[in-house]
C-alpha positions as CSV (number, residue, x, y, z in Angstrom):
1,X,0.0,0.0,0.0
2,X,1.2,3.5,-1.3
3,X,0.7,6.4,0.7
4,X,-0.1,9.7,-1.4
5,X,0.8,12.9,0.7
6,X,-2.4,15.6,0.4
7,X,-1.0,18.0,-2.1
8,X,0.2,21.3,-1.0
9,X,-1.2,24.7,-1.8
10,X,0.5,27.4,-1.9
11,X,-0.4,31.0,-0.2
12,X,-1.3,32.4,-3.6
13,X,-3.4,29.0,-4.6
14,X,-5.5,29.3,-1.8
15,X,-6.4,32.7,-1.9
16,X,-7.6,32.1,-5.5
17,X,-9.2,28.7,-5.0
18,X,-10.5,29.6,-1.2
19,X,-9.7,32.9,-0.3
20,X,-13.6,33.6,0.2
21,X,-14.6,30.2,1.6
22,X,-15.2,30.6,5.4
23,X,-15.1,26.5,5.5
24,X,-11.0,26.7,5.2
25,X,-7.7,27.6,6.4
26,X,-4.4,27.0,5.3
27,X,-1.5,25.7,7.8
28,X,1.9,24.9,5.9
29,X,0.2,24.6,2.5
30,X,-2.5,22.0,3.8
31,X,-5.9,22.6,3.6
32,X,-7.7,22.6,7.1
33,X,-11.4,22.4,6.8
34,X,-12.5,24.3,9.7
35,X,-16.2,22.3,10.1
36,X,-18.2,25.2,10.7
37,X,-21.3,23.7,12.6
38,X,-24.2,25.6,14.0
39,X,-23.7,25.5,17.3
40,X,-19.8,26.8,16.5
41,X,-20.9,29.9,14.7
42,X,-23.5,30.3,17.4
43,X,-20.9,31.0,19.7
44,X,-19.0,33.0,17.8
45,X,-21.6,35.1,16.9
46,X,-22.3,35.6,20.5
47,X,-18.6,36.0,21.1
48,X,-18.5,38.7,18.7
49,X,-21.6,40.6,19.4
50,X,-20.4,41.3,23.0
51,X,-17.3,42.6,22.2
52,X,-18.5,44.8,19.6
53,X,-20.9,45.9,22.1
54,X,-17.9,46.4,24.2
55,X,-15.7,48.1,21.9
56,X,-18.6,50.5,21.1
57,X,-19.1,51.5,24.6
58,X,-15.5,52.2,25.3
59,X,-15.1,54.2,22.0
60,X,-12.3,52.6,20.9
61,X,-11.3,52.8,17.5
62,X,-11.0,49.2,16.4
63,X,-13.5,46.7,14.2
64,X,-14.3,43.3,13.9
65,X,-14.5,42.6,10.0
66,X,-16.9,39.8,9.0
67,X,-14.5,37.6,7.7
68,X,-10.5,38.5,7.5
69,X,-7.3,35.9,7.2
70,X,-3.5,36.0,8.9
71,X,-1.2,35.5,6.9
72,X,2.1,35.3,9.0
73,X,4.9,36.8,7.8
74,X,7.2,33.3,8.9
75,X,5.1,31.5,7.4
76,X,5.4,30.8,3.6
77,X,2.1,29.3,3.3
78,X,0.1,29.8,5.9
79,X,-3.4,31.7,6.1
80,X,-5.5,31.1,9.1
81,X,-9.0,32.7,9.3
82,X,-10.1,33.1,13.2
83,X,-13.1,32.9,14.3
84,X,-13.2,36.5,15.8
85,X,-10.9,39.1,15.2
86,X,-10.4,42.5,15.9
87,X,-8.4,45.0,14.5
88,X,-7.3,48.6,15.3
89,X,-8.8,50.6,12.4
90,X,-5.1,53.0,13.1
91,X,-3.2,50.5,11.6
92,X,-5.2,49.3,8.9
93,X,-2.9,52.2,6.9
94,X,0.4,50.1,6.9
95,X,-1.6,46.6,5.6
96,X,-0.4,46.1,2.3
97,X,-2.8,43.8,1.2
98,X,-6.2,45.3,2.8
99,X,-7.5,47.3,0.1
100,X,-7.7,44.7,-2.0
101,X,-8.5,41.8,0.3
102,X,-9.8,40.8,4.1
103,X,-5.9,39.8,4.8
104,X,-3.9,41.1,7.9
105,X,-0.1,40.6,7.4
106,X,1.1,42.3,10.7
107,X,0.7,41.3,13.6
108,X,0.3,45.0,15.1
109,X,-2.8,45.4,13.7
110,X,-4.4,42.9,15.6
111,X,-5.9,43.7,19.3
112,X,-7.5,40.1,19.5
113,X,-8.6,36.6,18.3
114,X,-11.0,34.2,19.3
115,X,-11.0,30.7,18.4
116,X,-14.6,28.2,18.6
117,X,-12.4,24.7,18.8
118,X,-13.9,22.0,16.3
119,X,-12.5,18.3,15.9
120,X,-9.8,19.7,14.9
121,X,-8.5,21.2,18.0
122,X,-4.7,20.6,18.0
123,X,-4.4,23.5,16.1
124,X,-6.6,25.6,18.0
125,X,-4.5,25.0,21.5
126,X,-0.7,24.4,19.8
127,X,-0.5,25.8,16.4
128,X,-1.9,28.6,16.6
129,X,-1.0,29.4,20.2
130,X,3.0,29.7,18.5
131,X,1.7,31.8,15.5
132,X,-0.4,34.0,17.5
133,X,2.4,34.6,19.9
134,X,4.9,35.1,17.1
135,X,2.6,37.6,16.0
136,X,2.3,39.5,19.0
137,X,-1.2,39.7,19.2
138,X,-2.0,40.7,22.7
139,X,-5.0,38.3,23.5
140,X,-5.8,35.0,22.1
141,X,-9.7,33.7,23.5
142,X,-10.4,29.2,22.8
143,X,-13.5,28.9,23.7
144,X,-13.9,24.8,23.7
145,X,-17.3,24.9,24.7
146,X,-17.5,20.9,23.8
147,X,-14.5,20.4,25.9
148,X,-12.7,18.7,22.7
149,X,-9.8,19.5,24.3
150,X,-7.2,17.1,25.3
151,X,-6.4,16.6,29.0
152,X,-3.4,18.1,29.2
153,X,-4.9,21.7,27.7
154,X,-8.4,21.5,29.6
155,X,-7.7,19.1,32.3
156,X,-9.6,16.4,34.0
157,X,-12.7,15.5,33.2
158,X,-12.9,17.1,30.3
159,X,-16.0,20.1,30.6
160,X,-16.4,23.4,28.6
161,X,-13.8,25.5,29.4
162,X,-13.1,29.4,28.2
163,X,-8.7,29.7,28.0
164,X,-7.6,33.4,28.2
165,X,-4.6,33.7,26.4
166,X,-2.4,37.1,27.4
167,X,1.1,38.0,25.7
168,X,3.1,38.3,28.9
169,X,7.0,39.0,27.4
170,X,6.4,36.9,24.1
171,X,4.8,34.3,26.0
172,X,1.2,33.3,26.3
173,X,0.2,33.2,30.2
174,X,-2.8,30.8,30.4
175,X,-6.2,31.5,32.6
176,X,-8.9,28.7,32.0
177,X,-12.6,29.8,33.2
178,X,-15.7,26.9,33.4
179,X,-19.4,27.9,33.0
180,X,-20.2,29.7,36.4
181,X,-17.0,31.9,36.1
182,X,-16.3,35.6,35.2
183,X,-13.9,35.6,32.5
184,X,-11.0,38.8,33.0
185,X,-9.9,40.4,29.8
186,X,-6.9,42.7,29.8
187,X,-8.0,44.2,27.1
188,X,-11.9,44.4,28.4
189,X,-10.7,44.9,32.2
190,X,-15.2,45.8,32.5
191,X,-16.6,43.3,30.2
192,X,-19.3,41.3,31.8
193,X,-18.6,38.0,30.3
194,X,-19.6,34.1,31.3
195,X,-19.1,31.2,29.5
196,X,-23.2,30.4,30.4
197,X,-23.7,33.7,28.1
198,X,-22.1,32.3,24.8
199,X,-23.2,28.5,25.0
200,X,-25.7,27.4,22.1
């Protein structure tokens, strides 16, 4: 038995084959489809809706675009669409590839992301905890409201869990919140936020 390795696309191949199919990602040139349930884009919907709530009340001059891809600079070809991103309008100036398309090269630009975890949650708590981090984003939200998780990201037994990722030194320092808790954001040091609110 032969074993065929998926074939590999290439930054430029995605974006013209996928770049405005919300089902996929791209992680060094393989295609990742992201399984969009439901019950997923319920939650980030709800995710979403409370922080634009919460970036309108504190007048601060960010968005959250509808749909909108990373491309890491490291990474050759790479493009990973989060589930919930927010961006600081400021520094939408110095994108270079903006205008044109919903891409975000720089990691400066980016105040946030959430990730819903699907199946395929290795990416959501190791891949893209490295890229994010590489990027500098300042806060990176998994919300594994299936607890899909493995053990040793949302512990024993597994339940919904909310992780709170904050850049502390280049480094993500992990905070993990279960339904009953308040979650703390850095960045939304008032936002009035439980894992209850968000569930499907």
């Amino acid at each position: 038995m032969t074993y065929t390795p998926p074939k590999l696309l290439t930054f430029e191949q995605f974006i013209a084959e996928y770049g405005n199919n919300p089902c996929y990602e791209l992680i060094d040139g393989e295609l990742r489809d992201m399984e969009p349930t439901g019950p997923h884009e319920e939650v980030s919907g709800n995710i979403a809706g409370r922080l634009y709530a919460e970036i309108l009340r504190t007048s601060c001059n960010w968005l959250i675009p509808k749909t909108c891809l990373i491309k890491p600079p490291a990474a050759e070809a790479t493009a990973l669409r989060p589930d919930v991103i927010i961006l600081d309008k400021a520094k939408l100036n110095q994108e270079p590839l903006w205008q044109k398309e919903p891409i975000i090269c720089n990691g400066r630009t980016i105040r946030l992301v959430a990730e819903v975890v699907s199946t395929n949650w290795q990416d959501d708590y190791a891949r893209k905890v490295e890229e994010y981090a590489f990027l500098e984003i300042p806060e990176y939200w998994i919300i594994d409201f299936r607890g899909l998780g493995g053990l040793q990201f949302i512990g024993s037994p597994k339940q919904p869990t909310f992780t709170v990722c904050q850049l502390v030194d280049g480094i993500y320092q992990h905070q993990q919140y279960r339904l009953g808790d308040t979650i703390y954001s850095h960045l939304f040091p008032n936002l009035q936020l439980k894992l209850d609110d968000i569930m499907p």
